[in-house]
C-alpha positions as CSV (number, residue, x, y, z in Angstrom):
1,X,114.5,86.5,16.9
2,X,113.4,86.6,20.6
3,X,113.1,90.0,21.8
4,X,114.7,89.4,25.1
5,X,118.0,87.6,23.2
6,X,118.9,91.0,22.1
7,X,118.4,92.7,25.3
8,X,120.6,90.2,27.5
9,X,122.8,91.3,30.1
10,X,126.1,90.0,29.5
11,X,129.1,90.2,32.0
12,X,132.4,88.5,32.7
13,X,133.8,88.7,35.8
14,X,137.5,88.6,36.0
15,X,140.2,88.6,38.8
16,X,143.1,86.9,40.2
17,X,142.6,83.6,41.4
18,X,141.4,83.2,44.8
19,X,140.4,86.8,45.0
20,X,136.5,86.1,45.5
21,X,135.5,86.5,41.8
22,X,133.4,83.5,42.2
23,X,131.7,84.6,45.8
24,X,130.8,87.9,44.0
25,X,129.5,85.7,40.5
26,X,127.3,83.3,42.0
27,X,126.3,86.0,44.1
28,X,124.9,88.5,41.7
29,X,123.5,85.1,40.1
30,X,121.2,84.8,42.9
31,X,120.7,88.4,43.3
32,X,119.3,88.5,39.4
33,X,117.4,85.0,40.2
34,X,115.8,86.6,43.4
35,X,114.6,89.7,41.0
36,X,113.0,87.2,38.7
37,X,115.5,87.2,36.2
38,X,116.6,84.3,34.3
39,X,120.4,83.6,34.4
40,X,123.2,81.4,33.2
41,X,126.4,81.1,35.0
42,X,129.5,79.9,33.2
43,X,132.5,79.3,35.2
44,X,135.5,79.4,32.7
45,X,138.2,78.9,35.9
46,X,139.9,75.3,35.8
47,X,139.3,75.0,39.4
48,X,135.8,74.6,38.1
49,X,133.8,75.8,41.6
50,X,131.9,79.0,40.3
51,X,128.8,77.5,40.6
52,X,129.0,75.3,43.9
53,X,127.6,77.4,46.4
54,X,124.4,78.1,44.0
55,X,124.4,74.2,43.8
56,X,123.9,73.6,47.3
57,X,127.8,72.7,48.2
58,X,127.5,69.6,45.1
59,X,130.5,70.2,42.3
60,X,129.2,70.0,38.6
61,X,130.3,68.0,36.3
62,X,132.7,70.2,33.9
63,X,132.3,70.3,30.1
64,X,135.9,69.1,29.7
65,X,135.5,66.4,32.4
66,X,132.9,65.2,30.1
67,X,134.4,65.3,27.2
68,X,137.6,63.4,28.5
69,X,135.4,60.4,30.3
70,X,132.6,60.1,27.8
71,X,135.1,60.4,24.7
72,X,132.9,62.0,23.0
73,X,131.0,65.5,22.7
74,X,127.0,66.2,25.0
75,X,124.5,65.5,22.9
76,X,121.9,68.0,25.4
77,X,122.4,70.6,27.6
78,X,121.6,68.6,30.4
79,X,124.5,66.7,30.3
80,X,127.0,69.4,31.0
81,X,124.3,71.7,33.2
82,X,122.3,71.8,36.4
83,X,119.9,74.0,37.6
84,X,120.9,76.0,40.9
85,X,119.4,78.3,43.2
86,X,116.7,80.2,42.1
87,X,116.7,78.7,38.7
88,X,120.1,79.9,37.7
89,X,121.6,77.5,35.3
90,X,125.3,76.1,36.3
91,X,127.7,75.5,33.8
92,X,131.6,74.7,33.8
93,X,134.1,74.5,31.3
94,X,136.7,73.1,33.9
95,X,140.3,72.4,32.1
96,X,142.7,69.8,31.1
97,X,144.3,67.0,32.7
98,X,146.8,68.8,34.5
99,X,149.7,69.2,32.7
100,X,148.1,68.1,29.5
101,X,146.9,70.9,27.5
102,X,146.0,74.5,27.8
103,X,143.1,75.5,30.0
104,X,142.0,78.4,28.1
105,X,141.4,75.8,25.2
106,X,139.2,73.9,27.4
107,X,137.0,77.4,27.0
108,X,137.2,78.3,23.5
109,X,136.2,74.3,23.7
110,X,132.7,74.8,25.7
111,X,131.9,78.3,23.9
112,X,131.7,76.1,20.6
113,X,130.0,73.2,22.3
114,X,127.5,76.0,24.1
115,X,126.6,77.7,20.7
116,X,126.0,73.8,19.2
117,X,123.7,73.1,21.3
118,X,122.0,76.7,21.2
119,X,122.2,77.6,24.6
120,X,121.2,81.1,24.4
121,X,118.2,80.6,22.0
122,X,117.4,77.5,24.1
123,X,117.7,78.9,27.5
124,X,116.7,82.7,26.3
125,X,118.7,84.4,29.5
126,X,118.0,87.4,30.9
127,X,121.6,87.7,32.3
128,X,124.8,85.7,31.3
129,X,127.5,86.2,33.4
130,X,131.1,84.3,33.0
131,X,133.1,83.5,35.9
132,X,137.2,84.0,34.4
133,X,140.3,83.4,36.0
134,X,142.0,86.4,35.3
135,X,145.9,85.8,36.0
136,X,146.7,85.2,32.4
137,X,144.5,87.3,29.7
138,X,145.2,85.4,26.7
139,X,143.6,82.7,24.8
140,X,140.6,81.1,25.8
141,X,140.7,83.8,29.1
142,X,140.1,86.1,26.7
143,X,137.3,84.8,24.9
144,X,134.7,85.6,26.7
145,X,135.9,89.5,25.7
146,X,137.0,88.7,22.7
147,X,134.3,87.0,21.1
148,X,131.2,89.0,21.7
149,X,130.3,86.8,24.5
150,X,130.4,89.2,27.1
151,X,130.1,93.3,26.6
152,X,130.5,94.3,30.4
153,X,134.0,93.5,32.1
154,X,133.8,93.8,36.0
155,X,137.2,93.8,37.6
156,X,137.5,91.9,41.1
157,X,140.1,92.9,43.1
158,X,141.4,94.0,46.9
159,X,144.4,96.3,47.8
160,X,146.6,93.3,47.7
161,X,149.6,94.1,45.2
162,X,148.7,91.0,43.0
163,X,145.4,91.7,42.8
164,X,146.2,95.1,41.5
165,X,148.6,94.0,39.2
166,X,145.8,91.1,37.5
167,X,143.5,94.2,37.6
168,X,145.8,96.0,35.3
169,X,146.2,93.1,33.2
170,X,143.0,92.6,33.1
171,X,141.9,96.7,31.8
172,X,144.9,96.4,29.6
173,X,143.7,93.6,27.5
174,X,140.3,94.4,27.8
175,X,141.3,97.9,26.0
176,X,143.3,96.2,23.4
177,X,140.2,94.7,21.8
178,X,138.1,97.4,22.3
179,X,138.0,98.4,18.5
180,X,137.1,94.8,17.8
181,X,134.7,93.2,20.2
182,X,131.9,94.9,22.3
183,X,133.7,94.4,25.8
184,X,134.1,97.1,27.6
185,X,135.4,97.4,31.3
186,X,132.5,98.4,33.2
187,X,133.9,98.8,36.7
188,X,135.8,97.5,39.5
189,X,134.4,95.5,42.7
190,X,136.3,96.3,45.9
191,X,136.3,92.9,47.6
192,X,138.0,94.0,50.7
193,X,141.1,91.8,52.4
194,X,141.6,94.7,55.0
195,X,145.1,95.2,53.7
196,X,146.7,98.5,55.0
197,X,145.0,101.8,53.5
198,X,143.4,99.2,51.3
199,X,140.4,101.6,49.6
200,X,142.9,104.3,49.0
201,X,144.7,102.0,47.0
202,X,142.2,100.8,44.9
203,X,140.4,104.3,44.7
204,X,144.2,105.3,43.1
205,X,144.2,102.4,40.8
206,X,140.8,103.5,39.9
207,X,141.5,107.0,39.2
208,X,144.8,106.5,37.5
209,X,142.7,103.8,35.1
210,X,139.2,105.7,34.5
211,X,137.4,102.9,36.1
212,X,134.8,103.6,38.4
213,X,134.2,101.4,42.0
214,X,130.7,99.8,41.2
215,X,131.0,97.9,44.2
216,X,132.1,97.0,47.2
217,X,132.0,94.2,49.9
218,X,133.4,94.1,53.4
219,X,135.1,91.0,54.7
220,X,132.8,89.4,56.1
221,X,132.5,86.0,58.0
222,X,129.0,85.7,57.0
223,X,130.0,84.9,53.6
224,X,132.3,82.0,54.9
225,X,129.6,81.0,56.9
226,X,127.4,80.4,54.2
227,X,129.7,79.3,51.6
228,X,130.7,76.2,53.7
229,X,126.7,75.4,54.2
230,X,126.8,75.6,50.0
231,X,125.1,78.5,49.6
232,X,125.1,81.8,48.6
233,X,124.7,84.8,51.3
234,X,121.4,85.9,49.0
235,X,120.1,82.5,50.0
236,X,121.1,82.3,53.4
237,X,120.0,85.5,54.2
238,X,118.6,87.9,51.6
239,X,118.2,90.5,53.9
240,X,121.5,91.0,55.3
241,X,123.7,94.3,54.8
242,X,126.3,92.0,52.4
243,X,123.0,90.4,50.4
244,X,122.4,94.2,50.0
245,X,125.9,95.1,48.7
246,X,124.9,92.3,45.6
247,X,121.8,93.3,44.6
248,X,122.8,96.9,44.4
249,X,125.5,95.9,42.2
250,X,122.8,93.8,40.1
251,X,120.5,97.0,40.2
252,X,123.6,99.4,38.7
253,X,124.3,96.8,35.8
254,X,120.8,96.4,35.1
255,X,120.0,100.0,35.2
256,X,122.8,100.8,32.3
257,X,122.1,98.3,30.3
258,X,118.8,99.6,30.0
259,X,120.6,103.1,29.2
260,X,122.2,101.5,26.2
């Protein structure tokens, strides 16, 4: 067994959809990338756009897109994966044919498909992190808690009412497999909206859940900026007060899971 296999770093990253899960994901991607690390994203979000910005702006082809047009399952890794920014390799599960099917199957589909073709022995990550819609917590949206996949649970959210409310969700479930998978929530990333009184609200939520703030980002145009060259703000501009937000997030997640 590779030594570094047991000591991966495995998070999911879950929020409401269009609250900036994926800007904080691919972000701590690159952050791990730019401190050597070797890392696989997998966005498990229909929308299927986790991984663009470390893909220079260029959508990937998702697993299920695959599997619909090709009518039949990858044979290598390289058909359903690209290599991003600094290395990181880009995979999505995408979803159905809209209408047709349930999404989260579409990642319970991939998570099979991904263990097939021995990713992880394959690949030998340092980090995994999974990019997961977090509206609805069941089925495939859950797997990545579930099954083993992931054992830290970061919790995107702003002080936007529906973002609280996915956040809640999202601790609830995570605490209702608790006794039966390794997932555990491991905090919650402030991704500010500069709603009214927004950090006390989240502070609260935080309080009344036991979850600590791990992290925080101000809204920023810089991030916009970036995102609509295809990139990442840690490859724009590493040095930047935002690029420093994300790799003191990477630093925290790294530190405790070398406490474990």
């Amino acid at each position: 067994m590779y030594g570094g296999y047991l000591q991966m770093l495995k998070v999911a990253i879950y929020g409401k959809g269009g609250i900036g899960k994926s800007t904080v994901t691919s972000n701590l991607a690159a952050a791990f990338a730019s401190m050597g690390k070797k890392v696989i994203q997998i966005g498990c979000d229909p929308k299927a756009d986790s991984t663009i910005n470390l893909l220079g702006g260029e959508p990937l082809r998702p697993v299920m897109n695959y599997m619909r047009e090709e009518d039949e399952e990858p044979e290598k890794l390289e058909d359903i994966s690209k290599e991003g920014f600094g290395g990181v390799l880009c995979i999505e599960t995408g979803g159905p044919t809209p209408g047709l099917g349930c999404a989260g199957r579409g990642i319970i589909a991939t998570f099979q498909l991904l263990e097939d073709l021995r990713l992880f022995e394959t690949y030998k990550p340092d980090v995994v992190l999974y990019d997961v819609l977090g509206d609805v917590v069941c089925g495939g949206f859950a797997a990545p808690i579930r099954e083993g996949y992931a054992e830290k649970v970061l919790i995107v959210t702003s002080g936007e009412k529906m973002a609280l409310y996915a956040a809640n969700n999202i601790s609830s479930a995570v605490r209702n497999f608790e006794d039966r998978s390794y997932a555990r929530v491991f905090g919650i990333v402030l991704n500010h909206r500069n709603v009214e009184n927004e950090t006390e609200k989240v502070q609260a939520f935080a309080q009344k859940s036991n979850i600590p703030i791990v992290g925080e980002i101000p809204r920023s145009d810089e991030i916009i900026r970036w995102e609509d060259q295809g990139k990442t703000v840690i490859e724009g501009d590493a040095g930047s007060e935002i690029s420093r937000r994300f790799f003191d997030l990477a630093e925290i997640l790294l530190k405790a899971e070398e406490e474990e």
